[in-house]
C-alpha positions in Angstrom: 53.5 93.9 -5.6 53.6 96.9 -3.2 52.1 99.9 -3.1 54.1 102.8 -3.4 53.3 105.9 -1.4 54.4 109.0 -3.4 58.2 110.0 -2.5 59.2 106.3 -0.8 62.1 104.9 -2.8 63.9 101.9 -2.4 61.3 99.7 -0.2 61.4 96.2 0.3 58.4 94.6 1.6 58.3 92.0 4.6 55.4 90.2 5.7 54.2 89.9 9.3 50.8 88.0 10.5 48.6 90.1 13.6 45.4 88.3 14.4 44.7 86.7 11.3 45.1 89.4 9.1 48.7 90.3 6.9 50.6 93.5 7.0 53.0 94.9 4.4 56.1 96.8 6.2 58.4 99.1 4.2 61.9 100.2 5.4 62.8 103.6 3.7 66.7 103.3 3.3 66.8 107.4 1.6 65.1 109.0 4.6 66.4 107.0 7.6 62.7 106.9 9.1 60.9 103.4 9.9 58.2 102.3 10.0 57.0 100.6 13.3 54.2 97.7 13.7 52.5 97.8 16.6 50.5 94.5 18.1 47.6 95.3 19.5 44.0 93.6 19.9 43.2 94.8 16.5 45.9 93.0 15.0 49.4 95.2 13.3 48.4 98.1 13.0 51.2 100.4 11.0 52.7 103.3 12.6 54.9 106.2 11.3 58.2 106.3 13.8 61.0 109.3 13.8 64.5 108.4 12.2 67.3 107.1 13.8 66.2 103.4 15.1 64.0 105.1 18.5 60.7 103.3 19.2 58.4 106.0 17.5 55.8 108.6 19.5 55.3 107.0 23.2 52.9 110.1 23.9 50.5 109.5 21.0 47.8 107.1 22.3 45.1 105.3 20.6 41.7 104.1 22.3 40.8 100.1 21.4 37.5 98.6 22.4 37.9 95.5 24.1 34.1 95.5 25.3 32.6 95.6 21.9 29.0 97.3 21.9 25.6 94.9 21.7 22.4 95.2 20.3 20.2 96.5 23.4 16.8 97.7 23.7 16.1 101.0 23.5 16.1 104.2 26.7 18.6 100.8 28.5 22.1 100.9 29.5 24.0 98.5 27.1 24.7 95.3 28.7 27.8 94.3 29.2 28.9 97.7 29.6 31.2 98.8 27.0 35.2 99.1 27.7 37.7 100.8 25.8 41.6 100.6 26.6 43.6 103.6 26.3 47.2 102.0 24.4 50.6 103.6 23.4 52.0 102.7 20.3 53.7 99.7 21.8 50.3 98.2 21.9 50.8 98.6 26.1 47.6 99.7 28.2 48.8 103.1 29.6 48.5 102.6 33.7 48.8 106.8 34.0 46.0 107.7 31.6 43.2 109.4 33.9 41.7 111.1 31.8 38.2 111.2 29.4 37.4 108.6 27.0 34.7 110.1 24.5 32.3 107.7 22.5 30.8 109.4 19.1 29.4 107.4 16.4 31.3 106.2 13.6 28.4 105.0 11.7 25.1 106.7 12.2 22.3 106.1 9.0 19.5 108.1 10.2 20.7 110.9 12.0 20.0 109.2 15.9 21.1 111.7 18.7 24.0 110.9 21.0 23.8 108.5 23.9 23.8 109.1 27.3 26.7 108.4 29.5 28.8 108.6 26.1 31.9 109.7 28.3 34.1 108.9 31.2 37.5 108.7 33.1 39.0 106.4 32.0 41.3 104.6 35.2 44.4 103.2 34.3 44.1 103.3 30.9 40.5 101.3 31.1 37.7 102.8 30.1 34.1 101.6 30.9 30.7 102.8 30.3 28.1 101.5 32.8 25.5 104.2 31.9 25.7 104.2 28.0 21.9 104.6 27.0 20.2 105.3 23.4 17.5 107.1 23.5 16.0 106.2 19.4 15.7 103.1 17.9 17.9 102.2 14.7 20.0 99.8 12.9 24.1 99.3 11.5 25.3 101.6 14.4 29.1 101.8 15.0 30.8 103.7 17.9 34.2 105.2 17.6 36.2 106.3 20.9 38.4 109.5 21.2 40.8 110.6 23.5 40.3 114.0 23.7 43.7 116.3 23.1 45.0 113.6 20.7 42.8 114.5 17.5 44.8 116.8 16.3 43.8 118.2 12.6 40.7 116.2 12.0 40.2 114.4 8.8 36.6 112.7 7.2 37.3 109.7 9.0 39.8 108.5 12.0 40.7 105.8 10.3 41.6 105.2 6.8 41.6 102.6 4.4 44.3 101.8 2.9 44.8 99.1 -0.2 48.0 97.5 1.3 47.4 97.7 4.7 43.4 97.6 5.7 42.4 100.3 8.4 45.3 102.3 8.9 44.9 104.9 11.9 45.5 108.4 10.8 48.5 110.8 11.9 48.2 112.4 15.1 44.3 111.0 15.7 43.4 109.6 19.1 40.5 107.5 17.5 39.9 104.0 18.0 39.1 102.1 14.6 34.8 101.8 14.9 33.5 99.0 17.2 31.4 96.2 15.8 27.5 96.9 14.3 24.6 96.6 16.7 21.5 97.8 17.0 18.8 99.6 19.3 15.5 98.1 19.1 12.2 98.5 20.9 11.9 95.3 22.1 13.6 92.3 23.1 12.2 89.0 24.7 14.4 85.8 25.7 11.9 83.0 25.0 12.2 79.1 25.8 10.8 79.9 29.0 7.4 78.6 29.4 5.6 75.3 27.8 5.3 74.5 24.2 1.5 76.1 24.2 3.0 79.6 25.9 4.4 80.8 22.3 6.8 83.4 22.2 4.9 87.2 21.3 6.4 90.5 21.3 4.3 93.7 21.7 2.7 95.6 18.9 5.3 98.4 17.4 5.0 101.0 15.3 6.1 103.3 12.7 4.2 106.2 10.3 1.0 104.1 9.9 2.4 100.7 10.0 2.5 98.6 12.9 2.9 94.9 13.9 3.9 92.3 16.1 5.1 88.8 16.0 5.4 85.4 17.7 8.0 82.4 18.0 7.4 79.0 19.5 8.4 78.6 22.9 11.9 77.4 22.2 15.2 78.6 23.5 15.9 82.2 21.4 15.2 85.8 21.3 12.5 87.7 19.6 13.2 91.5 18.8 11.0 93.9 17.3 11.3 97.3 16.4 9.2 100.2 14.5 11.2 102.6 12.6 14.9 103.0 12.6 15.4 101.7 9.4 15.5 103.5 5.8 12.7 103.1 2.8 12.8 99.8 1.6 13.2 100.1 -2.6 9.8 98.6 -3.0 8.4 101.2 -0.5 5.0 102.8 -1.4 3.2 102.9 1.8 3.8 103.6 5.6 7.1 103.1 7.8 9.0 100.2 8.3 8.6 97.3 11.2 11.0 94.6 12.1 11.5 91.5 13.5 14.4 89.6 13.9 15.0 86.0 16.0 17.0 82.8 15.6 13.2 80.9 15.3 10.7 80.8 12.8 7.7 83.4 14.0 4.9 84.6 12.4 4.1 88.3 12.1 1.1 90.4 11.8 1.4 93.8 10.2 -1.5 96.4 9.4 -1.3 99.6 7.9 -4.1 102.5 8.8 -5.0 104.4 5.4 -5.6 108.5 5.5 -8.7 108.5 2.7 -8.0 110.4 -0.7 -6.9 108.7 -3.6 -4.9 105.7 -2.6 -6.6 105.1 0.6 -7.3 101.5 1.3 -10.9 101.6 -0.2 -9.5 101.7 -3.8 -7.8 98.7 -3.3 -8.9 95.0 -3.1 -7.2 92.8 -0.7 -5.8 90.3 -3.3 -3.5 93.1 -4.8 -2.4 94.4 -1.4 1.4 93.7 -1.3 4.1 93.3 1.1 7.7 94.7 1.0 10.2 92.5 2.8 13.9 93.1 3.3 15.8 90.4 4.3 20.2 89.8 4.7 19.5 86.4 2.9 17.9 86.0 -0.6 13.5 84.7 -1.2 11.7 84.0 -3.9 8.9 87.8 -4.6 5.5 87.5 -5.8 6.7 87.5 -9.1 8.8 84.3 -8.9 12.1 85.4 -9.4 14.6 86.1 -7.1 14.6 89.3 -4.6 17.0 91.7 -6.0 20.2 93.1 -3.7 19.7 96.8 -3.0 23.3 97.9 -2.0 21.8 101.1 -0.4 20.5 98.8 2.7 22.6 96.3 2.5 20.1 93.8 1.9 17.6 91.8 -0.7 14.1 93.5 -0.8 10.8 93.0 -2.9 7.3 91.7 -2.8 6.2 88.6 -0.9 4.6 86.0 -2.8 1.1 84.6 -1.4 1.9 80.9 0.9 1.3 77.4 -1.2 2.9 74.3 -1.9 5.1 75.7 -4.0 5.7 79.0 -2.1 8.0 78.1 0.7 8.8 81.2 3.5 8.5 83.9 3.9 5.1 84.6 2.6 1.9 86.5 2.9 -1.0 83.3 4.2 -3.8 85.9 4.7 -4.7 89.6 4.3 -7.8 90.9 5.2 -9.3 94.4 5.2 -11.0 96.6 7.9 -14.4 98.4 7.7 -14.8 100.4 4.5 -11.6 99.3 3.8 -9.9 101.7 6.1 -7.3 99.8 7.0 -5.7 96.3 6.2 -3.9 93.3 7.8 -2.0 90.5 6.6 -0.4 87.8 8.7 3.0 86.5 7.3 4.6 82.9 7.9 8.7 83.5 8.3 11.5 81.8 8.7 14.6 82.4 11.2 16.2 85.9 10.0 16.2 90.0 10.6 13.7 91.1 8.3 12.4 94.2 7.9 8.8 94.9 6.3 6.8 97.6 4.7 3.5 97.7 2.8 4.7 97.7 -0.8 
């Protein structure tokens, strides 16, 4: 059954396959207008066109990535450079578009500034961005491209979702649809490249008290690791937030430095100190059930049990405390993954 937008009458539906994905076109007999389905290399994407049979708006243009962006290590230029193609509504790359192609963010959790090198000329209708540079770390970011003078009025969002038709791009917006997640991370290290006693080890990062660093065997992967950038974990209660993601199993090393007062570390003893871990893929917490989904971050989060037999990784296998119990470390065994860890 189709939709009906209010003040359409008399629609029959057709449907048409673009890249994988199916659109539903209506022809409105009352009005005389069309509705035009363009090709393009997002798939059909569903264009209002005037009355009267004519091939719709040839000046409106729309900017498509078809260098999508990558995660890259922080204050770097992103590599391959992004490239963005500057299309009519025929789907065609317009040759005698000379003009700036604008990259904002679409998605943007934490507030990060801007990157550098964010616009250019586009030639020919191609766009690229050799200099593109983030300057904070984060994670989930999504770039949108404008063409500036084809915005028009703008709305909350470029493009729209619609129930029938998936993104639909807005009336008179020069927007691209948002460009694949990435993210910007402190560190990044292509291991595999030494011998098997050579492991894998990033450098130590850090965020509001917490800090840590990890290593992965000497196989054939990456190893990135990032301090901050990332919001509270649900079962936050100390410190900031430290990750590590790779394709190999790795164990990490976190500590968190205590301020005195109250709940400084000297309160505590080691055998209740507990780890928050937030992971894309489900683990057994400290409690033996199941890590819980927390839709805020997109993620399952809780405490890590302590290693054994039973306890299979990710887990806590030591914890130990520093002088006067200022400050205390524990040393976890994980498995391939993107997690991201707090003291708990």
């Amino acid at each position: 059954m189709c939709r009906m937008q209010r003040g359409w009458a008399n629609m029959g539906t057709q449907l048409i396959h673009g890249s994988g994905r199916i659109w539903r076109a209506a022809s409105l007999a009352a009005s005389g207008a069309a509705v035009v389905l363009t090709i393009g290399a997002f798939g059909a994407v569903p264009a209002l066109a005037g009355g009267g049979g004519g091939g719709g708006d040839q000046g409106q243009l729309v900017a498509v990535f078809v260098v999508q962006p990558t995660t890259t290590q922080v204050d770097e230029a992103v590599t391959p450079a992004v490239v963005v193609k500057v299309e009519n509504l025929d789907g065609q790359v317009d040759w005698d578009y000379n003009s700036p192609v604008v990259l904002e963010y679409a998605v943007n959790r934490l507030g990060a500034p801007l990157p550098t090198g964010n616009e250019v000329n586009a030639i020919h209708g191609t766009a690229t961005f050799p200099e593109l540079t983030f300057s904070a770390v984060g994670f989930g970011f999504e770039l949108a491209a404008e063409i500036p003078g084809q915005s028009g009025e703008p709305g909350p969002s470029p493009w729209q979702w619609q129930p029938d038709w998936g993104w639909m791009l807005g009336q008179g917006s020069g927007m691209s649809r948002p460009s694949s997640p990435f993210d910007i991370v402190d560190q990044i290290l292509q291991c595999g490249g030494g011998s098997q006693d050579d492991p894998c080890t990033s450098e130590t990062v850090s965020s509001d008290g917490t800090s840590g660093s990890a290593t992965a065997p000497d196989e054939t992967g990456t190893l990135e690791a990032t301090g901050g950038g990332f919001p509270d974990l649900s079962c936050t209660a100390f410190g900031g937030v430290v990750s590590f993601s790779s394709n190999l199993s790795k164990t990490i090393t976190v500590s968190f430095r205590g301020s005195g007062g109250e709940h400084s570390w000297d309160n505590w003893h080691k055998k209740s100190v507990s780890i928050c871990w937030g992971s894309p893929t489900p683990f057994i917490t400290k409690s033996g059930f199941p890590a819980q989904f927390n839709p805020v971050n997109d993620e399952f989060e809780g405490l890590l049990p302590h290693c054994s037999a039973y306890r299979p990784a990710p887990c806590v296998s030591s914890v130990w405390s520093g002088s006067w119990g200022s400050s205390v470390k524990a040393t976890i065994q994980a498995p391939a993954g993107d997690p991201h860890i707090i003291f708990g």
